[in-house]
C-alpha positions in Angstrom: 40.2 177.9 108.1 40.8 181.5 107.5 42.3 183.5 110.7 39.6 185.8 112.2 42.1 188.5 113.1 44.0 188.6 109.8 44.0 191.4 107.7 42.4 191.7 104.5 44.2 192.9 100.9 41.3 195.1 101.4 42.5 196.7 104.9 46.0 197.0 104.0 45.6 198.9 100.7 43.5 201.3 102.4 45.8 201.5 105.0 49.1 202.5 102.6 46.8 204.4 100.5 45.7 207.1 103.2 49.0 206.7 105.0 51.4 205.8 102.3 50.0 207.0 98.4 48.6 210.0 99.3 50.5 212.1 101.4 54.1 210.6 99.7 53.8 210.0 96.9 51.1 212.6 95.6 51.8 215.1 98.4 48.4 215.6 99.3 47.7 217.9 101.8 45.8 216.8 105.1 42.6 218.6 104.7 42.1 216.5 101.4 43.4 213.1 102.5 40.6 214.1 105.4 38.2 214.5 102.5 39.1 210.7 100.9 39.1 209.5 104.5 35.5 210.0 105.4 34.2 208.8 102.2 36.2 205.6 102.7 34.4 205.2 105.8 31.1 206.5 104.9 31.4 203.5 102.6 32.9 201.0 105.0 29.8 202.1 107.2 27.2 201.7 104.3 29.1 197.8 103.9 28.5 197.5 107.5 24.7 198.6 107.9 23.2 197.9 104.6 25.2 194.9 103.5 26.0 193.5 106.7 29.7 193.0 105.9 31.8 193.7 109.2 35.0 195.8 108.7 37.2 193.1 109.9 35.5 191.2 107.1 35.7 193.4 103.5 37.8 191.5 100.8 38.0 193.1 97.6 35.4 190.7 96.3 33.2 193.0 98.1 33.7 196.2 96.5 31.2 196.5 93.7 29.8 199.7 91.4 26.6 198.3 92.8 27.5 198.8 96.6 28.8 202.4 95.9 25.8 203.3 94.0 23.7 202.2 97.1 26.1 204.8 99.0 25.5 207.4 96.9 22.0 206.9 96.6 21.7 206.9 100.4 23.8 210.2 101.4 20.6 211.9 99.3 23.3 214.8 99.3 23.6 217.6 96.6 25.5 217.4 93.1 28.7 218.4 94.4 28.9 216.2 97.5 27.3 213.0 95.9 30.4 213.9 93.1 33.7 214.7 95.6 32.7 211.1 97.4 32.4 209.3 94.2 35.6 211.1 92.9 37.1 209.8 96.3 36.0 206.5 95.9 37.7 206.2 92.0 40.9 207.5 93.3 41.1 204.9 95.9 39.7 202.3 92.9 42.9 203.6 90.5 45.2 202.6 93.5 43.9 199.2 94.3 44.0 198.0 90.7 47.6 198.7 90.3 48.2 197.1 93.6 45.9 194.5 93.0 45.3 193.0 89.3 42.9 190.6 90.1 40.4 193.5 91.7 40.8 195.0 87.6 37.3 193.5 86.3 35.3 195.1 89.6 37.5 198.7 89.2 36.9 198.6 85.7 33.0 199.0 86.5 33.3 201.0 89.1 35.0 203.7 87.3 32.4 203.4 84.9 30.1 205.3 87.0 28.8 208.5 86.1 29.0 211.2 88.1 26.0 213.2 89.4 24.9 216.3 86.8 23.8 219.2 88.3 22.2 222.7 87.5 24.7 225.2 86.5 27.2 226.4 89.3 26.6 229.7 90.3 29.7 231.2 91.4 29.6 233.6 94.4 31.5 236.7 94.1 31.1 240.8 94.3 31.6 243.7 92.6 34.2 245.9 93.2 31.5 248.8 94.9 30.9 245.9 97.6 34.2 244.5 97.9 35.3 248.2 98.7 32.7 248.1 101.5 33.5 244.8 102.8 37.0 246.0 103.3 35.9 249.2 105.4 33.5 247.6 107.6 36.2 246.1 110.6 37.0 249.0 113.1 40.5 249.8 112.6 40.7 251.7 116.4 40.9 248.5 117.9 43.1 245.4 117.4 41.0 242.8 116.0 39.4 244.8 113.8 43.1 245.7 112.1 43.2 242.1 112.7 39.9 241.3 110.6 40.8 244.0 108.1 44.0 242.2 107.5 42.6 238.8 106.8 40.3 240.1 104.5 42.7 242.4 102.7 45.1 239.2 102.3 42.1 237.1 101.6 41.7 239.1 98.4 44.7 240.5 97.0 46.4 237.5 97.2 43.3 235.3 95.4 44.3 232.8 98.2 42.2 229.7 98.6 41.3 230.1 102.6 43.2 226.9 103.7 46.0 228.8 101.8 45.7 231.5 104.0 45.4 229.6 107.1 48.7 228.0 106.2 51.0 231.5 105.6 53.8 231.5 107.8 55.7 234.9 108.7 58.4 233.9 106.9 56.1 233.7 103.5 55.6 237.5 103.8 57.9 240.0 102.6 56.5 243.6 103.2 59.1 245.4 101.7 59.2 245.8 97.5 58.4 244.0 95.7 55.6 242.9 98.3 54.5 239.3 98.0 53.5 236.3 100.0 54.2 232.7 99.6 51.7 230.4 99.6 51.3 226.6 99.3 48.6 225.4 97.4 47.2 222.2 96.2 49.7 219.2 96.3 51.9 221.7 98.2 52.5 223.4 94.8 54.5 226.6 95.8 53.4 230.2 94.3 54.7 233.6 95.0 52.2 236.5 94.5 53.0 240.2 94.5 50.8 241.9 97.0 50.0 246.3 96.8 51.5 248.1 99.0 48.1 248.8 100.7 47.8 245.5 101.9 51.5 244.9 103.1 50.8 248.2 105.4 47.5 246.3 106.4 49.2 243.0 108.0 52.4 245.3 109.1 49.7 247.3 111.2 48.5 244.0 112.4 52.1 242.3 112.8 53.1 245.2 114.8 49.8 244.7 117.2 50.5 241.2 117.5 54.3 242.1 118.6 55.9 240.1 115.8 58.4 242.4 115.2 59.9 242.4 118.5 60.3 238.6 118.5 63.1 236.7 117.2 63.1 233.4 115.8 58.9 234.5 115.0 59.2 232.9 111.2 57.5 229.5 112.0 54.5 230.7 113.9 51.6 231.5 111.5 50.5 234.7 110.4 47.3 234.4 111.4 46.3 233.1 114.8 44.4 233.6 118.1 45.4 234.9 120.8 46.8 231.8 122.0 48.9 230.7 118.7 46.2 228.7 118.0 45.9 228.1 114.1 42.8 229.9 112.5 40.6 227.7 111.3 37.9 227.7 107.9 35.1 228.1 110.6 36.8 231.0 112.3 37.8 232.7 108.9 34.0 232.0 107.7 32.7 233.7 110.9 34.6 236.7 110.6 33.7 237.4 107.3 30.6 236.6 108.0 30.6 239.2 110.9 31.6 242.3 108.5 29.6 241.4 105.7 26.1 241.7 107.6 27.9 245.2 108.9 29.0 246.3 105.1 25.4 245.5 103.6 23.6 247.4 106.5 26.0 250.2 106.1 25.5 250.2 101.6 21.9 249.9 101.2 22.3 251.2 97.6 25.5 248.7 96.8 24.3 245.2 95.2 25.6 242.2 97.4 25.3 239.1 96.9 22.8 237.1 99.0 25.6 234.9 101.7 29.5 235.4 101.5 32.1 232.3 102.1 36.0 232.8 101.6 36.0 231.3 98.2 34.0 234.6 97.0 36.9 236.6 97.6 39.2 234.8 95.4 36.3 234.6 92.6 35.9 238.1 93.2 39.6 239.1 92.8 39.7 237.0 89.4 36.7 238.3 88.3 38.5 241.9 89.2 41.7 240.7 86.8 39.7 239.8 84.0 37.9 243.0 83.9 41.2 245.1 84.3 42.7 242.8 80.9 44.9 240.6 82.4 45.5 237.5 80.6 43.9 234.6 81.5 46.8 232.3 81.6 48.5 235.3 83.8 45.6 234.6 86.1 45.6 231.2 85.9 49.4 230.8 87.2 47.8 233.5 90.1 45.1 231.2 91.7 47.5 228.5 91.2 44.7 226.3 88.9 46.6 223.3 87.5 44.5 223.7 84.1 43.2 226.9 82.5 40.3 225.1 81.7 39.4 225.8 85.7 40.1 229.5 85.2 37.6 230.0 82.5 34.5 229.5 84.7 35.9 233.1 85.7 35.1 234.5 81.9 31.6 233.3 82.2 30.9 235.6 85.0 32.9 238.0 83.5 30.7 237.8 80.3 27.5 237.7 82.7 28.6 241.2 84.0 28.8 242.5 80.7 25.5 240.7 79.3 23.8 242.8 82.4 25.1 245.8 81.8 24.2 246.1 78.3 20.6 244.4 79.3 20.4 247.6 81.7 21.8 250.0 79.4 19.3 249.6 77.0 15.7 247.9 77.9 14.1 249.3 75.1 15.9 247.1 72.9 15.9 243.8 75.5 12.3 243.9 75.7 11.2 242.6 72.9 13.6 239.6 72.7 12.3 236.4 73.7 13.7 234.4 76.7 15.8 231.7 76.3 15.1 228.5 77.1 43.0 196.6 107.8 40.4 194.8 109.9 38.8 196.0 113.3 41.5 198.8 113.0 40.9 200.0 109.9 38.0 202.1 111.1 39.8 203.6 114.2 42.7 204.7 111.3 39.6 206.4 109.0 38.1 208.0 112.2 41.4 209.6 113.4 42.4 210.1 110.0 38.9 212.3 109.3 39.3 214.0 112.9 43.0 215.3 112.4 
């Protein structure tokens, strides 16, 4: 009779792969061993309510490319969602096989299933007219606006995903030339990019309000904080920008924004920015830190976009006529802390 309590195969894989795989051996960083946590137990969950499999219970007998396509088809969530949760789940698939052979005939299927297609992404991102704006809109008088202004500024020059900027230490900034800052991207893959000497006189304005340079031993506190030393977070960064944007569109009536702004527009904006100045796209590539330069070449598209419209406005005479084209019980307290860190 088999033990109530004992663990499954099926608990203790997930349990080295969040724990053990992920952030050793592929140096992952939290945020996206957060992300492969909650789809695990979104999934767990959907075995649970739909299936009526307890946690305690799941054997790898269990895991089927029919019981994740009843997942996915109940999150009823867009493209991209329905496809980082499926991406999740096949990572965790790739694992178990190799750790367990006999679960190869059910991974085989599952990794059989498509992903989700979706309508064209449109990337969000600004001219250089409205980036200019952006950048004037914080009050530099006051601290937090130098404050503001200096997240931004980085935010940009640097082409820094925002969880990259949330990480930068003092110590990853040097201010005097050649200006750069260090940052840590995906898999903790290390970069150092040059920064203009506008922008290192920006965050030493806003280093010298927050008293940095009159502390010793500073280098391991983040750059960017609260009052408190509380780390920044994507919600905080998001609400700032947020904040100035409204303020720089009010201010530009005759400047085209785009409709909403996130972080990510910043860095689509500064690479948008490159290509337009000629910089070569693997130069930019090794600048946003994209493993591939097959990711950097959704950049040319708006790039060629740009151009399309300008020509489009240039001359509407000649556009005119041209016709459109057409582990057991614990296993869920480890996903839930796991997603909450």
């Amino acid at each position: 009779m088999k033990n109530k309590n004992a663990t499954t195969d099926f608990a203790r894989c997930v349990t080295r792969f969040l724990t053990c795989h992920l952030p050793g051996e592929r140096n992952l960083s939290p945020q996206t061993i957060r992300s492969y946590s909650l789809a695990l137990k979104m999934y767990i969950g959907y075995l649970d309510s739909s299936i009526g499999i307890k946690p305690e219970r799941i054997e790898f007998k269990d895991i089927t490319a029919d019981s994740i396509k009843g997942l996915l088809a109940s999150m009823g969530k867009s493209p991209n969602t329905h496809n980082q949760r499926l991406s999740a789940l096949k990572t965790f698939v790739r694992y178990a096989i190799l750790e367990y052979p006999a679960f190869l005939n059910n991974g085989q299927r599952i990794l059989t299933i498509p992903p989700k297609r979706s309508s064209t992404y449109e990337i969000v991102y600004m001219e250089k007219d409205a980036m200019k704006a952006l950048l004037a809109a914080p009050d530099r008088t006051i601290a937090r606006g130098r404050r503001d202004l200096a997240i931004m500024a980085m935010l940009y020059d640097t082409g820094a995903r925002v969880q990259e900027l949330i990480d930068i230490k003092i110590r990853d900034v040097r201010l005097v030339k050649p200006e750069t800052v260090m940052l840590f991207g995906k898999r903790r893959k290390m970069r150092v990019v040059p920064i203009m000497v506008e922008t290192a006189k920006i965050v030493e304005s806003y280093m010298h309000d927050r008293g940095f340079f009159e502390q010793s031993a500073c280098g391991d506190l983040h750059l960017f904080s609260s009052t408190n030393r509380a780390k920044f977070t994507r919600p905080g960064i998001c609400k700032i920008l947020k904040r100035h944007f409204s303020t720089a569109k009010d201010a530009n009536l005759a400047v085209p924004f785009p409709k909403d702004i996130h972080p990510h527009a910043l860095r689509a904006s500064k690479a948008t920015h490159l290509l337009e100045s000629g910089v070569n796209i693997i130069a930019i590539r090794d600048f946003l830190g994209h493993a591939s330069v097959e990711t950097t070449q959704v950049y040319l598209r708006i790039n060629n976009k740009a151009k399309r419209d300008a020509i489009v406005q240039a001359y509407p005479s000649l556009t005119e006529a041209v016709p459109a084209w057409r582990e057991n019980c614990d296993l869920m307290a480890l996903l839930k802390r796991m997603c909450s860190q």
